[in-house]
N, CA and C atoms as an extended XYZ file, in Angstrom:
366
Properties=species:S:1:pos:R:3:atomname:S:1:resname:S:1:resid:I:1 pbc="F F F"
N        60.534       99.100      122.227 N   UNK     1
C        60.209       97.763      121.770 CA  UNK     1
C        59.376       97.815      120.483 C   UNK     1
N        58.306       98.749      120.310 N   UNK     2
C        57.631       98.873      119.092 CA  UNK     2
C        58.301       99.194      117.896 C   UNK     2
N        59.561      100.081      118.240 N   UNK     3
C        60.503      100.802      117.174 CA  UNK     3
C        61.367       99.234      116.858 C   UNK     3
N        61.175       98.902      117.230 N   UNK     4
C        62.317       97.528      116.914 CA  UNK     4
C        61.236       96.444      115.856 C   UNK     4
N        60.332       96.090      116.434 N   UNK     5
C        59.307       95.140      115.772 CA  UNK     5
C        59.385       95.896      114.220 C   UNK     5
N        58.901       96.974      114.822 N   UNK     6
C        58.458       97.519      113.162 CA  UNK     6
C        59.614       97.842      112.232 C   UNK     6
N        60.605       98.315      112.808 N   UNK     7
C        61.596       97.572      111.614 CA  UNK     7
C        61.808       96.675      110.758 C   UNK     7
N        61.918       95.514      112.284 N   UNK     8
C        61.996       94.427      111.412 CA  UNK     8
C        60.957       93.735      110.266 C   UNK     8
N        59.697       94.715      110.936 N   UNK     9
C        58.511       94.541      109.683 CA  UNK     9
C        59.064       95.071      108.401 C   UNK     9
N        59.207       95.867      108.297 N   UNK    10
C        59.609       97.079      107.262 CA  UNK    10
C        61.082       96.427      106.512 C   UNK    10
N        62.183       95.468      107.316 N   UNK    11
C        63.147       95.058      106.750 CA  UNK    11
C        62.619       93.708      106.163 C   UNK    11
N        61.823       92.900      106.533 N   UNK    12
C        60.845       91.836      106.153 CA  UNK    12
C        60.034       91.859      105.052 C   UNK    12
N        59.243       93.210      104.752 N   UNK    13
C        58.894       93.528      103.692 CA  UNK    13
C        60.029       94.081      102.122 C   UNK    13
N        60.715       94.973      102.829 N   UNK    14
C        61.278       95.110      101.773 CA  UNK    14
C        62.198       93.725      101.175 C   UNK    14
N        62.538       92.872      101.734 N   UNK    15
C        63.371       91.699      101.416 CA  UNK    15
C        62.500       90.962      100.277 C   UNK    15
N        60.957       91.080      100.789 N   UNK    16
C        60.292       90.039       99.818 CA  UNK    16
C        60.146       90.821       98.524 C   UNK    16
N        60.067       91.952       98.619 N   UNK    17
C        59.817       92.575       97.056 CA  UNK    17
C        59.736       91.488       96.288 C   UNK    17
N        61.146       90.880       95.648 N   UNK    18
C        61.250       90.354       94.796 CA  UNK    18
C        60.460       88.996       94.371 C   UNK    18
N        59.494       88.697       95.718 N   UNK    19
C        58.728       87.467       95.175 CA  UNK    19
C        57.598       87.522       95.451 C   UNK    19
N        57.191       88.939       95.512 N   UNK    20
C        55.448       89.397       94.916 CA  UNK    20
C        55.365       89.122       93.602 C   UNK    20
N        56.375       88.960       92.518 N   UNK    21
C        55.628       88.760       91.515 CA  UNK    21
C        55.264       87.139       91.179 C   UNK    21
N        55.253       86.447       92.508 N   UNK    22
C        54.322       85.379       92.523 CA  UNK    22
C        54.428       84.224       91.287 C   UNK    22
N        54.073       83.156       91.533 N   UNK    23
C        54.456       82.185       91.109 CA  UNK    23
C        53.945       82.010       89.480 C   UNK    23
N        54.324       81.308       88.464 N   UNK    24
C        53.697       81.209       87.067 CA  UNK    24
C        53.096       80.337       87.001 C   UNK    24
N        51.866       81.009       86.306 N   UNK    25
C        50.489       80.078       86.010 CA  UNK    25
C        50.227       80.336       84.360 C   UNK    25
N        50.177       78.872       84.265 N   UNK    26
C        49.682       78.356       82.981 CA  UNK    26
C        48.367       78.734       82.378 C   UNK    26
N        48.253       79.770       81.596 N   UNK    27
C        46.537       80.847       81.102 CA  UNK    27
C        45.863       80.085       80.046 C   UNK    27
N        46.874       79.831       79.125 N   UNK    28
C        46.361       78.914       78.002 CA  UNK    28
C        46.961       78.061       76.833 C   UNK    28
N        46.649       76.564       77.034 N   UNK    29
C        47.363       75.836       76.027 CA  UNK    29
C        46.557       75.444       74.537 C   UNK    29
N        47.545       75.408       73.105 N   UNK    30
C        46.614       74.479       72.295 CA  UNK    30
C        47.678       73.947       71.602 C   UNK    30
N        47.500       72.733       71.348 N   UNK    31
C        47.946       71.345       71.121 CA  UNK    31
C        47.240       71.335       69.322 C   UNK    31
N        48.055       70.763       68.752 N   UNK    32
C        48.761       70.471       67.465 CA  UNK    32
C        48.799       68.927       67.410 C   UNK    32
N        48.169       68.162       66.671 N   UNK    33
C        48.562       66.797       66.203 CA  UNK    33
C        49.209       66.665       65.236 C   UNK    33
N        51.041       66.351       64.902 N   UNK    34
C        51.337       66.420       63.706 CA  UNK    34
C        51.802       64.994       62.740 C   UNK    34
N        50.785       63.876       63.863 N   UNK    35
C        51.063       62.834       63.052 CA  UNK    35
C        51.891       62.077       63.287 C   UNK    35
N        51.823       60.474       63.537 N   UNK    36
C        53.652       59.781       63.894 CA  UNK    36
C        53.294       60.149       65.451 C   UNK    36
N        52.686       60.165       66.473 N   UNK    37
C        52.845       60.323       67.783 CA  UNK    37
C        53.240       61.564       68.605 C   UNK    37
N        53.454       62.699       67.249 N   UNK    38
C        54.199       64.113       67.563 CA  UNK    38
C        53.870       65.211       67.547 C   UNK    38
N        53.664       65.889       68.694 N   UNK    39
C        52.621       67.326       69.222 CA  UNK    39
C        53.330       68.609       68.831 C   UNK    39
N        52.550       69.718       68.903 N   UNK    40
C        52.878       71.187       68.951 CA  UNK    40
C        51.884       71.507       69.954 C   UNK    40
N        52.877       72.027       70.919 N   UNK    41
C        52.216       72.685       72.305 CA  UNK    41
C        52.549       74.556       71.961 C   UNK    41
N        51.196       75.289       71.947 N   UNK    42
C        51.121       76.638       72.559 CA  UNK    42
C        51.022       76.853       73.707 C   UNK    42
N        51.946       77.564       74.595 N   UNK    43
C        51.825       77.713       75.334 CA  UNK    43
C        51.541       78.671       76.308 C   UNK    43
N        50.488       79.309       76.954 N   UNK    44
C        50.642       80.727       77.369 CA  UNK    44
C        50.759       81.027       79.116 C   UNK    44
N        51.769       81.368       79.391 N   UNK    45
C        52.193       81.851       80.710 CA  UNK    45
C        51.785       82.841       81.677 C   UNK    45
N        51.199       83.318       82.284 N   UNK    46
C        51.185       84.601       83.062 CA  UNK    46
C        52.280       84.287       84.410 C   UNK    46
N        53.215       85.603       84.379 N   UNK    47
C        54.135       85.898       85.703 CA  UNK    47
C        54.777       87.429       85.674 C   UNK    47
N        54.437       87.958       86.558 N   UNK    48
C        54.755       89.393       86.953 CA  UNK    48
C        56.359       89.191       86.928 C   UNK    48
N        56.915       88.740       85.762 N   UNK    49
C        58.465       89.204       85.556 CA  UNK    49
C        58.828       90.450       86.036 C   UNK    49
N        60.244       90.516       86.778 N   UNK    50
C        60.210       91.525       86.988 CA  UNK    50
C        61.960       91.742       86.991 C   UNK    50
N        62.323       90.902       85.809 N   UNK    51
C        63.660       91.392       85.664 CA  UNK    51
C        64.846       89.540       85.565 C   UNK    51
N        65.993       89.692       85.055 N   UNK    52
C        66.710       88.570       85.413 CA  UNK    52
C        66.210       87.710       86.733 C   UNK    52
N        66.310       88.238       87.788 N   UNK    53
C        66.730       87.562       89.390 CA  UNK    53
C        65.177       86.784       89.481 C   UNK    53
N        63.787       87.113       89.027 N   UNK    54
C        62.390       86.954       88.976 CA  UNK    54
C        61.658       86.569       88.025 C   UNK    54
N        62.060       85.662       86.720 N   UNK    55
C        60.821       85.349       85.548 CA  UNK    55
C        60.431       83.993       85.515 C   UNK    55
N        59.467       83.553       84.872 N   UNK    56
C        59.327       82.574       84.568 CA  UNK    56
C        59.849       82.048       83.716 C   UNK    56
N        60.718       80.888       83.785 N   UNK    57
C        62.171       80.800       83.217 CA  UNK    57
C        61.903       79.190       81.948 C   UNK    57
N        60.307       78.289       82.801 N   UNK    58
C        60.533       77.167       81.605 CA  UNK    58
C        59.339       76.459       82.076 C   UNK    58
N        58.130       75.591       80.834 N   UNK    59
C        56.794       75.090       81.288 CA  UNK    59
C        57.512       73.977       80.862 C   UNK    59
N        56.594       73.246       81.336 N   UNK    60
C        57.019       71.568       81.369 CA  UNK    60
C        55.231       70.670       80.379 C   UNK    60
N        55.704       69.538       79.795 N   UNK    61
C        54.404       68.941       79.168 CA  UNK    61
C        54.585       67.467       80.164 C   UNK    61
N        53.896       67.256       81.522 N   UNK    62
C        53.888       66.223       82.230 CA  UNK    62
C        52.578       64.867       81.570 C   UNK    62
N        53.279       63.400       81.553 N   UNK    63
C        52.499       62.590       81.560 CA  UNK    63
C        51.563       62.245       82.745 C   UNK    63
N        50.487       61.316       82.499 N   UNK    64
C        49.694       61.192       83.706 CA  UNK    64
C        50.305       60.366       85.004 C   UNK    64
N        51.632       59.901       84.613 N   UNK    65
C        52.327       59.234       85.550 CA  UNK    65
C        53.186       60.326       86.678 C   UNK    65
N        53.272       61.132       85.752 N   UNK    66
C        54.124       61.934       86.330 CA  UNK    66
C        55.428       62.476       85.813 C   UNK    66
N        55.668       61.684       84.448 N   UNK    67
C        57.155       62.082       84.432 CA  UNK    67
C        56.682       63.250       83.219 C   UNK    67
N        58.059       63.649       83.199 N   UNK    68
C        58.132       65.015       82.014 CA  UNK    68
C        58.393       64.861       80.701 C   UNK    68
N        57.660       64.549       79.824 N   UNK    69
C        57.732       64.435       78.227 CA  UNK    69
C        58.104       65.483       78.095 C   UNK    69
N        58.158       66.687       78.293 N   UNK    70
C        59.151       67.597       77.288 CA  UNK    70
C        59.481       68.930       78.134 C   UNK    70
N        60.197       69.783       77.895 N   UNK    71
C        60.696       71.362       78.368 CA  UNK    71
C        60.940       72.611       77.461 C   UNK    71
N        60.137       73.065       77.574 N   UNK    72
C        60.437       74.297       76.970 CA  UNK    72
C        60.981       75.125       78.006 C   UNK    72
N        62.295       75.525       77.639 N   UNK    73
C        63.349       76.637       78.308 CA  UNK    73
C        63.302       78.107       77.743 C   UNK    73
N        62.802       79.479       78.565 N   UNK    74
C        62.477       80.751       78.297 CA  UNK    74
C        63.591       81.301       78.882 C   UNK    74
N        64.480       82.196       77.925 N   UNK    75
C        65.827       82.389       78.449 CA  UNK    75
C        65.757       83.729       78.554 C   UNK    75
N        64.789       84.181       78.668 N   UNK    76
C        64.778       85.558       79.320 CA  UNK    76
C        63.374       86.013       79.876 C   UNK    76
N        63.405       86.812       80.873 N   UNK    77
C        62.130       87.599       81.074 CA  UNK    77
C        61.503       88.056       80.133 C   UNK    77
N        59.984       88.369       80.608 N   UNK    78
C        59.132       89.168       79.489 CA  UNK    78
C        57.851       90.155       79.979 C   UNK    78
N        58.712       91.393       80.824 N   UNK    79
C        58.576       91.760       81.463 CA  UNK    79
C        57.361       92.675       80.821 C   UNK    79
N        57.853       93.163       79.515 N   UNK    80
C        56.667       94.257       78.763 CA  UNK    80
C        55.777       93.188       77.598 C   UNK    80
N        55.671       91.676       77.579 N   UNK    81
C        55.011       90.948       77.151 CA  UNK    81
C        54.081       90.259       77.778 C   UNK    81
N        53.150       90.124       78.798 N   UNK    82
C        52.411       89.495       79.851 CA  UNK    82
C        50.907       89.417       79.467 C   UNK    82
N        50.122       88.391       79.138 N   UNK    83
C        50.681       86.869       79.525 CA  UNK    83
C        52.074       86.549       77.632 C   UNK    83
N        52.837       85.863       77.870 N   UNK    84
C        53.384       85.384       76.722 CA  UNK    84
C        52.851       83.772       76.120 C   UNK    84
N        52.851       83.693       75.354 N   UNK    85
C        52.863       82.174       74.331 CA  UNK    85
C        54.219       82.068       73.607 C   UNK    85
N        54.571       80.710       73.856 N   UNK    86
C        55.674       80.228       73.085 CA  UNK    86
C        55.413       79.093       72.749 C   UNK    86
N        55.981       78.464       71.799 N   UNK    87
C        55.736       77.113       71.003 CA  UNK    87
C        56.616       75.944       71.362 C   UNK    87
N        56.527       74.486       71.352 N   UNK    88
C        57.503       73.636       71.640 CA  UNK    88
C        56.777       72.502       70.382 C   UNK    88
N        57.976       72.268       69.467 N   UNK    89
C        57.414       71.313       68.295 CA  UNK    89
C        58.120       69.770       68.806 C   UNK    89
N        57.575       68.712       68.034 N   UNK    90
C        58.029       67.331       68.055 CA  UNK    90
C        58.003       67.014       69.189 C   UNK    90
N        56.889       67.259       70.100 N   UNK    91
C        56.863       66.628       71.395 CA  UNK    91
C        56.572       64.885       70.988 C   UNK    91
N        57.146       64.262       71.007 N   UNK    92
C        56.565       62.270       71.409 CA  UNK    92
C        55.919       62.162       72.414 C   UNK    92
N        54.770       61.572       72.259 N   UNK    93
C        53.894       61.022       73.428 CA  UNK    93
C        53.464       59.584       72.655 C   UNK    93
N        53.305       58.636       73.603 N   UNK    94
C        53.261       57.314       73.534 CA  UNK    94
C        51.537       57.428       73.124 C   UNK    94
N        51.304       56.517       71.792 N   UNK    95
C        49.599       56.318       71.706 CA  UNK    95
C        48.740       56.101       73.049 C   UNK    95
N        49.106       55.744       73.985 N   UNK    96
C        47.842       55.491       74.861 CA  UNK    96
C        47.501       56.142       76.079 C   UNK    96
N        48.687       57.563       75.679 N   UNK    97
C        48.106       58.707       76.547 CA  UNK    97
C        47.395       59.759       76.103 C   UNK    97
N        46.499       60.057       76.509 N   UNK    98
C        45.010       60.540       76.327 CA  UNK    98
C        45.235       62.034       76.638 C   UNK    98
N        45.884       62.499       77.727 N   UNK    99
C        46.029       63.739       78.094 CA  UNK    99
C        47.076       64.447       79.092 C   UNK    99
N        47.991       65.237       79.338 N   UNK   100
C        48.889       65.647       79.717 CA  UNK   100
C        48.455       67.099       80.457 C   UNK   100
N        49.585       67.531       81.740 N   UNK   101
C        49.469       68.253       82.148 CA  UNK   101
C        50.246       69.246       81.939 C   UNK   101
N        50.484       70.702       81.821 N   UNK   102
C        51.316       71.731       82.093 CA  UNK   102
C        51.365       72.532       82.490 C   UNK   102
N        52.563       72.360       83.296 N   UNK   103
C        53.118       73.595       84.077 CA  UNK   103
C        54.236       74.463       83.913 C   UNK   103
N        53.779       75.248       84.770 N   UNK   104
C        54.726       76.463       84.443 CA  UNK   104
C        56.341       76.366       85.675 C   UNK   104
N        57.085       77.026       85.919 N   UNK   105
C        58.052       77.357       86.522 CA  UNK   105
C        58.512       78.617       86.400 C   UNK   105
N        59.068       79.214       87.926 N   UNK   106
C        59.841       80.476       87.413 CA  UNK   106
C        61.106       80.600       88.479 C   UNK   106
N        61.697       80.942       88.223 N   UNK   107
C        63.246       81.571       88.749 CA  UNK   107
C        63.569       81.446       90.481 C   UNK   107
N        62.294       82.138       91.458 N   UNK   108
C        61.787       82.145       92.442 CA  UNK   108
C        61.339       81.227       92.981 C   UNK   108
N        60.099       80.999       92.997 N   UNK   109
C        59.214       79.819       93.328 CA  UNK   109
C        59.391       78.444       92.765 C   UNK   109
N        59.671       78.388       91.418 N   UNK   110
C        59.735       77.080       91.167 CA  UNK   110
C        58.529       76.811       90.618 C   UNK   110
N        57.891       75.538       90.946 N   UNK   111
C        56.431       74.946       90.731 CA  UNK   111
C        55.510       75.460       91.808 C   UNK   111
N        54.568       75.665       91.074 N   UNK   112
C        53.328       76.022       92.326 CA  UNK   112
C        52.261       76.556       91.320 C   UNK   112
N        52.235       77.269       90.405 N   UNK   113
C        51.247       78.284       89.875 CA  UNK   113
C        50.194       77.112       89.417 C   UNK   113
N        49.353       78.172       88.864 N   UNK   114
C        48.055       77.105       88.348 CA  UNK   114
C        48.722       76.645       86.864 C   UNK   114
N        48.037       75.008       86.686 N   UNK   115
C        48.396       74.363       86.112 CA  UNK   115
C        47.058       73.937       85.237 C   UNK   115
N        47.314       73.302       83.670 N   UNK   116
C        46.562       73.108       83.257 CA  UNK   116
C        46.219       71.784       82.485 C   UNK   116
N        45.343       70.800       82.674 N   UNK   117
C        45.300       69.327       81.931 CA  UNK   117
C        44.420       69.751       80.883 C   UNK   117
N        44.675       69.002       79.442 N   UNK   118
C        44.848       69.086       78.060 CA  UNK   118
C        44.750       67.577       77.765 C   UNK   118
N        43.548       67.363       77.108 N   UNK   119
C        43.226       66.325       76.329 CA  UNK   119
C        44.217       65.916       74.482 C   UNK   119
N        44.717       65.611       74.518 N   UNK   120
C        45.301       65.234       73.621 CA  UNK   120
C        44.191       64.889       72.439 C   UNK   120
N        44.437       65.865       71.030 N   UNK   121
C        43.797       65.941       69.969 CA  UNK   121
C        44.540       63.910       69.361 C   UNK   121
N        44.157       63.283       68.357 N   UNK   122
C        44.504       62.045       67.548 CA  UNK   122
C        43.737       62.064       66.073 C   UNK   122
């Protein structure tokens, strides 16, 4: 009976490998005012990429309502780059939002990692 449990421990573990490298969290943003209502988001990611099947694949710039003003799409892992920054220009945000949230996403998990709210420069 013990030889059986612990298998299935051991077949349980090895299955998850692929989603120890845990969910993507948002390390550090900076925001760009370029005038006309229209942002430049830096964006910096941390996620233990660990190949196609596992990266963090795209951050999102959420309003305080909730919906998604913009997407930046990462079309590949960056497995020997960690944490990465990437840029997203001509974001529109409406004058009378003050500050936005972003998050990260990856391949695996989805949403979950730490997230970060950002006061909007004017």
């Amino acid at each position: 009976m013990k030889t059986a449990a612990g298998l299935a421990l051991v077949w349980m573990l090895l299955c998850s490998v692929p989603a120890m490298a845990g969910k993507a969290d948002v390390v550090g943003v900076k925001v760009l005012y370029q005038g006309q209502n229209l942002f430049v988001f830096s964006v910096t990611v941390a996620h233990h990429d660990t190949g196609w099947k596992h990266f963090a694949d795209k951050w999102d710039v959420i309003a305080p309502d909730g919906s998604v003003l913009a997407t930046r799409i990462l079309h590949h892992p960056h497995e020997d780059e960690q944490p990465f920054t990437r840029r997203l220009q001509n974001v529109k945000i409406a004058p009378g939002v003050k500050h936005v949230t972003i998050r990260a996403h990856d391949s695996v998990h989805g949403y979950g990692g730490k997230e970060m709210d950002v006061k909007l420069p004017r």
